[in-house]
N, C-alpha and C positions, 0 to 999 in steps of 0.2 A: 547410493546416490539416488535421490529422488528428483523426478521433472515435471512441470509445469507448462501449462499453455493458458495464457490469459487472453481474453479479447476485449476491445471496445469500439466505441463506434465513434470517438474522436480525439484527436490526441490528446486533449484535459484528459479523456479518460484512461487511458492508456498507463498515463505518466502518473492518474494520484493510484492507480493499482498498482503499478512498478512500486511506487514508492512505499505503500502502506505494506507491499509482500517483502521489500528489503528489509525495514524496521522487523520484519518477521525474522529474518533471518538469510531470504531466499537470495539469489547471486544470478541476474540478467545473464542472459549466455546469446554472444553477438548482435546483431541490432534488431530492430524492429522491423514486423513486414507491413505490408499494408496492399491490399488487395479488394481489386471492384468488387460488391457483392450484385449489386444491380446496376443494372443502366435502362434508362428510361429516357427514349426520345423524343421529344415536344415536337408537332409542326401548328403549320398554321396554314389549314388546306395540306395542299401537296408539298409545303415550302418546309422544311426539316428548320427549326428556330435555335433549338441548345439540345441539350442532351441532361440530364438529370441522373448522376451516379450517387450510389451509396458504397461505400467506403468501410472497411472495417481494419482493425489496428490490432495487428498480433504482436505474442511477445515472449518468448522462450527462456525459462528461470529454473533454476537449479536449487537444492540443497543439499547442502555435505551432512547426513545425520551423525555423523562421526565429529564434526568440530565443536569446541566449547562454547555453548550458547551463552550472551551477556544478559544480564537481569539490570535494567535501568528502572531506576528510582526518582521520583521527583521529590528535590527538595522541602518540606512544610515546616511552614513555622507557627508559632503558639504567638499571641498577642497579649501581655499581662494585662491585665484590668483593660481591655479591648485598646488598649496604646498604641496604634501601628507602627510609633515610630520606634517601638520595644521590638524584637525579632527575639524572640528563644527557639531552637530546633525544635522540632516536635520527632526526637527520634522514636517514641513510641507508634505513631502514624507511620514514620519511614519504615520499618520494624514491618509494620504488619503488611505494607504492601510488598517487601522483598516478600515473607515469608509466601504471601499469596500467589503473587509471579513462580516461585521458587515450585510451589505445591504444582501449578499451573506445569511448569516445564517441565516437572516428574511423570506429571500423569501423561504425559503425551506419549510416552509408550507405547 
């Protein structure tokens, strides 16, 4: 079992790295944390105005090396005499990116 700690400095962030380490394969393990990293307080004279925090967004993900990894493929099609309203698979295209993703998840090793 392997583990992960990710961070960012706002939820957009947080959430497109959760996302792009899923599609990887990785598995969120309970929820997110989020902890002041600075606090910064504003006055005006001796009068305290707001207070200025910076914020960071953890996030703890897992991977099982042991489970069978999925190889996704995107569709391509071939256009006859540049026709778009013609589709023919192009499974030779499809073909060569399994085989690449495929070379891809061996060698990670």
């Amino acid at each position: 079992m392997e583990y992960k700690i990710i961070e960012g400095g706002s939820p957009h962030d947080i959430t497109k790295r959760v996302n792009d380490l899923i599609k990887e394969g990785w598995t969120p393990v309970g929820s997110h944390q989020v902890v002041v990293r600075r606090e910064q307080n504003r006055f005006s004279g001796q009068q305290h105005m707001d207070t200025l925090n910076t914020l960071e967004y953890t996030q703890t993900l897992t991977r099982d090396e042991t489970k069978k990894s999925v190889i996704e493929v995107d569709i391509m099609f071939n256009h006859p005499d540049d026709d778009e309203t013609i589709k023919n698979y192009d499974v030779e295209g499809m073909r060569e990116e399994f085989e690449y993703e495929l070379q891809h998840l061996l060698n990670q090793d």
